[in-house]
N, C-alpha and C positions, 0 to 999 in steps of 0.2 A: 504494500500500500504506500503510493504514496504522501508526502510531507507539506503541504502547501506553503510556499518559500514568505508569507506574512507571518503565520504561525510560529514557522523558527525563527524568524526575527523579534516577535515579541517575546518568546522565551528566551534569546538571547537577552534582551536587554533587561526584562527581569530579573535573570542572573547577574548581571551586571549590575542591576542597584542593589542586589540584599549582598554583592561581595564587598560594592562600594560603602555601603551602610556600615558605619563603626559605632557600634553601640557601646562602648570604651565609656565611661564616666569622665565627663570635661568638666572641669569649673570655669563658673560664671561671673567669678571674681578674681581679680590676683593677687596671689598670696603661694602659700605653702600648704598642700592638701596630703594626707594617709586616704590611700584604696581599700576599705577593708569589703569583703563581700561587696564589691559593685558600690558601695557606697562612699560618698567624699565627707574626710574628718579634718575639719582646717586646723593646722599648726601654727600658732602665730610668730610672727620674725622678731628677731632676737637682736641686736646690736652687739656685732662682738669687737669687745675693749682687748687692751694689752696694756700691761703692768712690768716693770720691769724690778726684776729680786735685787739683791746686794751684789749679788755680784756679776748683775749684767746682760742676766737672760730673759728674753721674752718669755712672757707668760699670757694668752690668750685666755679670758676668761668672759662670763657675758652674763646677765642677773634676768630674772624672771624664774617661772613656772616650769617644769616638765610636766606635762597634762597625758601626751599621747603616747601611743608603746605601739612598734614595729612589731609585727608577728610572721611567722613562716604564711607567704603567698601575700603580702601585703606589699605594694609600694609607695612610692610618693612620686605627687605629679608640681611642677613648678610652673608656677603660669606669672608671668611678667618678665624682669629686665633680671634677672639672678642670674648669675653663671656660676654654678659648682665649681668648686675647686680641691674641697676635702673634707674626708670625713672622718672625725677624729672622738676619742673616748674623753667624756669629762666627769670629773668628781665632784662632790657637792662640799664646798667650805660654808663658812659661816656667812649664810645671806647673798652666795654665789657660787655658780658652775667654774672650775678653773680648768683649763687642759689638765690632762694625765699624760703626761710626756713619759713617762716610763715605758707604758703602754705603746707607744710606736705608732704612727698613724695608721691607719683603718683602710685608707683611700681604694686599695685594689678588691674593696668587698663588696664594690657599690657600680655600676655602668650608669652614664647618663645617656640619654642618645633621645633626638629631637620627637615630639609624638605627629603621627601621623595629620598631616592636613592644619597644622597648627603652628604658626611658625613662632610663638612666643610661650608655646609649652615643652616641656622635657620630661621623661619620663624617667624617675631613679627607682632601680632596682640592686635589691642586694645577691652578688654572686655566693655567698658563702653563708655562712652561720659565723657568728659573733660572741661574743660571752655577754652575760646578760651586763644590765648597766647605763648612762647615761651616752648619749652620742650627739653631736651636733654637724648638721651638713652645711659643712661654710660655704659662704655664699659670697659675689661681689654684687653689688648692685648700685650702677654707677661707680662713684669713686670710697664708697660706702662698704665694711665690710660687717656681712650680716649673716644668721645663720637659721638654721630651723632646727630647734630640739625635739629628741626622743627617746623613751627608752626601750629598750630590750630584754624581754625578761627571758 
């Protein structure tokens, strides 16, 4: 039997919009969003400071809340002017997150890479498993260096 050559044209293009269709969760705002189950959980941005000890060394530290916690199959989406740059473990001192420099940077745990059809969103995913604890994904934004906390249990 034959195909009538409209037919397969409109199931071509059919197929073409439910593979173009990206039903991905976008935020409507920018900021710093957690993907948990299809749903958007905003993280709010952070201003990250630098202190210098006695004898010299920079210390990155940044004051506010840890609210949100990264879990296995969760990522975060970046929607604005932010460029990743690292993502590193912090401890909680009194009234502040400070780097954990012992700990070594984190950076090779995490991909960013542009989201589809978006050109001011990125999409961060972690490659590996982490040890539970506090993390902050630095950020530049503009000449501003900013970050988005989370933990990891």
């Amino acid at each position: 039997m034959r195909k009538s050559p409209p037919a397969f044209v409109v199931f071509a293009a059919v197929c073409l919009v439910l593979v173009a269709c990206n039903k991905e969760p976008k935020p409507d705002k920018k900021g710093g969003f957690v993907v948990r189950n299809e749903k958007l959980i905003e993280i709010p941005v952070v201003t990250l400071e630098t202190q210098f000890t006695a004898e010299g060394f920079a210390l990155n530290y940044f004051n506010g809340d840890v609210n949100e916690t990264v879990r296995a199959g969760d990522y975060l989406i970046l929607y604005g002017d932010y460029k990743p740059n690292a993502l590193n473990f912090y401890q909680q001192k009194s009234g502040y997150y400070e780097q954990d420099t012992s700990k070594g940077p984190t950076t090779d745990a995490i991909t960013v890479g542009p989201m589809k059809g978006e050109k001011e969103m990125f999409k961060c995913r972690l490659t590996k498993p982490l040890p539970p604890g506090v993390y902050l994904l630095e950020c530049t934004q503009g000449k501003a260096s900013v970050g988005f906390p989370f933990h990891i249990e």
